[in-house]
Structures are given as C-alpha cells and as structure tokens.
N, C-alpha and C positions, 0 to 999 in steps of 0.2 A: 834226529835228522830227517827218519822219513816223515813224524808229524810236520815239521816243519815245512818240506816241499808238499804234503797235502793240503798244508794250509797256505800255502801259496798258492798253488793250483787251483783250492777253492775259491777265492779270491780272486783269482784274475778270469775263473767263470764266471760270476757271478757278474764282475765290471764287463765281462761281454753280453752279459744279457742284456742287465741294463743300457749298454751303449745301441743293441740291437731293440729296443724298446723304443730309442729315442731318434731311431735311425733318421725319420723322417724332417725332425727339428734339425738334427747335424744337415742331412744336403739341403733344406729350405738354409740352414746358417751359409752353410759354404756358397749358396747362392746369391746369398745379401751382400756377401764378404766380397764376391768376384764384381756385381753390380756398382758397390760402392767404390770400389779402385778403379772402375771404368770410369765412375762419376767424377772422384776427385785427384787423376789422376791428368788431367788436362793443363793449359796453362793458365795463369792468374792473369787480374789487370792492374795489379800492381797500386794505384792510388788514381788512376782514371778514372773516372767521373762517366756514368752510360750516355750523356745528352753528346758527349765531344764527338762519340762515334754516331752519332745522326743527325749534326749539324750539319747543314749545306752552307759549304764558304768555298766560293769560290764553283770553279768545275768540279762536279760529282764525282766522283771515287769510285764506285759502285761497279759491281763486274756481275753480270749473271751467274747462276751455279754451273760450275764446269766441270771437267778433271781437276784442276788445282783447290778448287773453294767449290763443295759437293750443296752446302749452302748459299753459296754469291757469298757477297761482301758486302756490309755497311757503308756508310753515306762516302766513309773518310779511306775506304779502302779494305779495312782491319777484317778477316775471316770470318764469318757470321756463326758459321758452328764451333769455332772455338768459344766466342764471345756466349752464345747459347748454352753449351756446357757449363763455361764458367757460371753462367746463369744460375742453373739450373742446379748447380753443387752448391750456391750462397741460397738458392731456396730449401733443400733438400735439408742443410745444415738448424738453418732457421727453425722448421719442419719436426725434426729428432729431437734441438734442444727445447723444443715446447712443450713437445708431449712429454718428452721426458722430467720436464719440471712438473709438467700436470701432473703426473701420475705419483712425483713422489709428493708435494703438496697435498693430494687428494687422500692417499696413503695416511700422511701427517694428522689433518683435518678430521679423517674417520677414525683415526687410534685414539682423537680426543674422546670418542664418546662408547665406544670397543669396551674399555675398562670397566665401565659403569654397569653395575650388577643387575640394571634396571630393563623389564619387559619390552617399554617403550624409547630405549633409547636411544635411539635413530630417528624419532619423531619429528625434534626440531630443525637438527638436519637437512630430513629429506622436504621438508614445509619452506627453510627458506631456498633448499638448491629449487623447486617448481616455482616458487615467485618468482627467484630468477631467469629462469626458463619462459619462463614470459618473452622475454628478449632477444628478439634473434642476434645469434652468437655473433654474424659475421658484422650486424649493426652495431655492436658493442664494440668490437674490436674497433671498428671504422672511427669510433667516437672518439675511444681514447686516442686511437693515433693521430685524429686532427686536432685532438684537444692536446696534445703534448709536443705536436709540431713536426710529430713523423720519426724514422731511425730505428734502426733495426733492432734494440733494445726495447723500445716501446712497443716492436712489432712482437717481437719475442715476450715479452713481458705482457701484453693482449691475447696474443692464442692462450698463451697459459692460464690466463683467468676465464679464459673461453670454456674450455676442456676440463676444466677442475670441476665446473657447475653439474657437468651430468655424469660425471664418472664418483661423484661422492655419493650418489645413493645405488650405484651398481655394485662399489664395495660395497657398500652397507647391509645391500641384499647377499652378497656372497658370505659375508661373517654370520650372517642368520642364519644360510645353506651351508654352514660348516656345522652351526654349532647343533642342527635339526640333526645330523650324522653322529654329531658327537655326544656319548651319552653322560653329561654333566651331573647327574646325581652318585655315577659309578666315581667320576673325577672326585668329586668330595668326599663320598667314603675314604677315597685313596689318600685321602690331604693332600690335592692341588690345588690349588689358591688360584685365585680369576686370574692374576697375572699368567701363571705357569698355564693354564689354559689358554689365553689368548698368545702366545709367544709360542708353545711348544705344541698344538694342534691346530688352533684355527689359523693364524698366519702364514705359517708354512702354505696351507693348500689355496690363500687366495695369492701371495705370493708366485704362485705356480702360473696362477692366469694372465697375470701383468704381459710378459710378453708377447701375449698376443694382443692386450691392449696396445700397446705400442704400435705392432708389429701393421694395425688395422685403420689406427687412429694417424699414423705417419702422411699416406694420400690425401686421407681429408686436409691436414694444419698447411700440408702443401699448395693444395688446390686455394684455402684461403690468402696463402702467402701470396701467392700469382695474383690472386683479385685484388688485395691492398694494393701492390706493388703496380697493376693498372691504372686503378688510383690514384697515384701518385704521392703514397701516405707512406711508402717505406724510404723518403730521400734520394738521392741521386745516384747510391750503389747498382750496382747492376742486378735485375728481376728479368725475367721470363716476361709478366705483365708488362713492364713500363719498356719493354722492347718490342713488344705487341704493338701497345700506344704508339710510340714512337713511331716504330715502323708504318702505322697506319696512315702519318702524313705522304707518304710516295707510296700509296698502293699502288696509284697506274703506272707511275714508273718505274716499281721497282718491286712489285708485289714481294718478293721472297724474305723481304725482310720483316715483315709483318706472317707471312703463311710459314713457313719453317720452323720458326722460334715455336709457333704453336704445336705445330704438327709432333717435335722431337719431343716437347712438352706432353703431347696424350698421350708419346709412346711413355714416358719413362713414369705419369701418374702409373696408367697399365699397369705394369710391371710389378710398380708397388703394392698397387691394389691386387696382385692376382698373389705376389709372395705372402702380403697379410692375410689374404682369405685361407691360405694352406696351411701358415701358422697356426692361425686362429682355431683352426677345425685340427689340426694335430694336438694343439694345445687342451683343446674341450674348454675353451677360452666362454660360450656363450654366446649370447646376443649380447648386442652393443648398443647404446642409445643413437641415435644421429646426430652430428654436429654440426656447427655452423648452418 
C-alpha cells in the first residue's frame, strides 16, 4: 500500500514538473483559447452576400459610430463591427485551415524522402521547393484564384500550396538537425531499423516545433487572405479586404466604413503575430522562411 501511494506521489510530481516546464505554452494556450471565443463568438450573416450591405438604393442607412454602433453602420444600416468580426473569424478560419493543411501535406511530402537511407536525400526536394520559390507566393495564389473563378475553397486550397513550398526544406533541415544529435551507428548496434529511427527519435522532436510553425505562420495566410479578398478573388462571402474595397466607394461620406474594418484588422493581425512570436520562442520553434 505504501509502495503504491509512493508511486502515486511520484507520478503526480513528476506531471507537475512537467506541466511547470510547459507553463508558458499552457497561458500563451489559454490565451489563443480566450482570443478565439472573442473571435467566433459574435453573430453570423447567415447566407447574405457582403455587396447588399454596401449597396446604395435608395436613402443611405449609414449612422456615424456612436454609443449604439462604436463602428457606424454600413450602407443598409446593418452594425459595422459586428459585420467586421464576422469578417474577421471567416478570415481567421480560412487562415488556421491553410496552414494547418500545409503543415501536414509538408509533414506527408518530407516523410516521402525521411526513409530513404541516402546522404543526399533531401536534394531533389529542396532543388524543386527553390525553383518554386522563384514565385512570389501571393502571385501564385492570385493565379489560381482567378484561374478557378474565386471561393473560398480555391482560396484555402492556394495558401496551402503557398506554404507547403518553403516549409518542406525547413523540415528537411530539422530531420538532419535531429539525426546530427542522434548517434545512428550506436541505433544499429542496438537493431533499430531506419523505420524505428525515424518514428521513435527523429520525429517526435520535429513534431515538437510544428506548433510554433502554425502558431507564426497563422498572421501571415491571414494578412494574405485580406489581400485576395480586396481583390475581389475570394467571391461574395464576407472579407476584411472586399469591405475595405467596398467601403472605399463613400470615403467622404462615410469614411468609417472603409478606416475601422482596417483599423480592428491590424489590431487582431497584432495580436496574432505577437501570440506566435511567444510560441515560437517557448517552443525553440527556430527561424522561419518568409511567406507570401
């Protein structure tokens, strides 16, 4: 009985050290967690279309920011900071699931060649992701979206071929700077097989960095999203950008609907960008290539 409560005991130290190791990742988490229910916790627009709330028919709608509406109001009357959240959670959304496709596609792409018992074998890899590289990301994305006819699938399906390009030879570097740590002549003595090497040493620790790739990569696909969506390459949903656009037909009569949208926009890039910078550097995440 008493081994038993010592190994309890020891055990549930142990899970406090560790939780006090990770202290800083848990409040930057709890931080993301309270950000994003601010984010998506506002109202929808349900199947409305962004042009109806900035058509002028008829007499304007439009009310300066006051007590009631701290943003004014759109053309048709409709709150401008709600419709701007709403915004702003359909970029943010677009945004996470891009990267998050990138990273695990990019993941996918480098385990093809991870395997392979070979000196060089990251070569062709990293040879076509720099030909690629040639092309600025956001020209690319801009391409496919006008060549597919726009919508948020093709927008989301674009950052992700964006971001897969320079995040494949960042793993590639980190599986090298795992395996420089790992002493692979002592793994053979032992009879581990390249498989059980790459799955039960290397992986784990690059594995560990991903989150901060996300956590960094998140503001940029966002900042891209805003530019398409000015554009007018993300469809008729509601953007951050194409409310910019929009808004910009009544700057003088109506400036706020063009300066706000922006404004709540650099606060909440900010935000992200300052939560991925604390990740990144709690995580020992690295340097990052630049995107877009």
């Amino acid at each position: 009985m008493n081994r038993r409560q010592s190994q309890m005991a020891h055990s549930f130290r142990a899970a406090l050290v560790k939780l006090w190791k990770i202290r800083r990742v848990i409040v930057l988490a709890a931080l993301y967690l309270v950000f994003f229910l601010w984010l998506f916790s506002g109202e929808t627009m349900g199947n409305q279309r962004l042009p109806e709330h900035f058509e002028l028919r008829g007499a304007p709608a439009w009310q300066a920011p006051g007590p009631g509406h701290p943003f004014g109001t759109a053309v048709n009357g409709a709150d401008l900071y709600g419709l701007t959240r709403f915004a702003l959670a359909t970029g943010v959304s677009v945004a996470v699931l891009a990267v998050s496709l990138a990273i695990g596609a990019a993941l996918l792409v480098t385990s093809l060649f991870v395997f392979e018992d070979r000196e060089n074998r990251f070569e062709r890899l990293e040879r076509f992701c720099r030909a690629c590289g040639m092309v600025p990301g956001l020209s690319l994305a801009a391409i496919l979206l006008a060549g597919g006819g726009g919508g948020r699938l093709l927008e989301v399906l674009g950052l992700t071929a964006v971001l897969v390009i320079p995040l494949c030879p960042v793993l590639a570097r980190w599986f090298r700077e795992s395996e420089e740590d790992f002493d692979l002549v002592a793994a053979r003595i032992l009879g581990l097989s390249r498989r059980d090497v790459v799955l039960q040493r290397l992986m784990p620790g690059v594995l560990r960095r991903l989150p901060g790739v996300f956590a960094v990569w998140v503001p940029h696909a966002l900042l891209a999203e805003m530019a398409l969506s000015f554009l007018g390459l993300t469809g008729e949903r509601p953007g951050v950008g194409a409310m910019i656009a929009l808004g910009q037909d009544y700057l003088i009569e109506a400036p706020w609907m063009a300066i706000y949208p922006g404004f709540l926009a650099a606060v909440v890039v900010m935000i992200l960008s300052f939560l991925g910078w604390r990740v990144s550097a709690a995580l020992r995440t690295g340097p990052l290539p630049p995107v877009m």
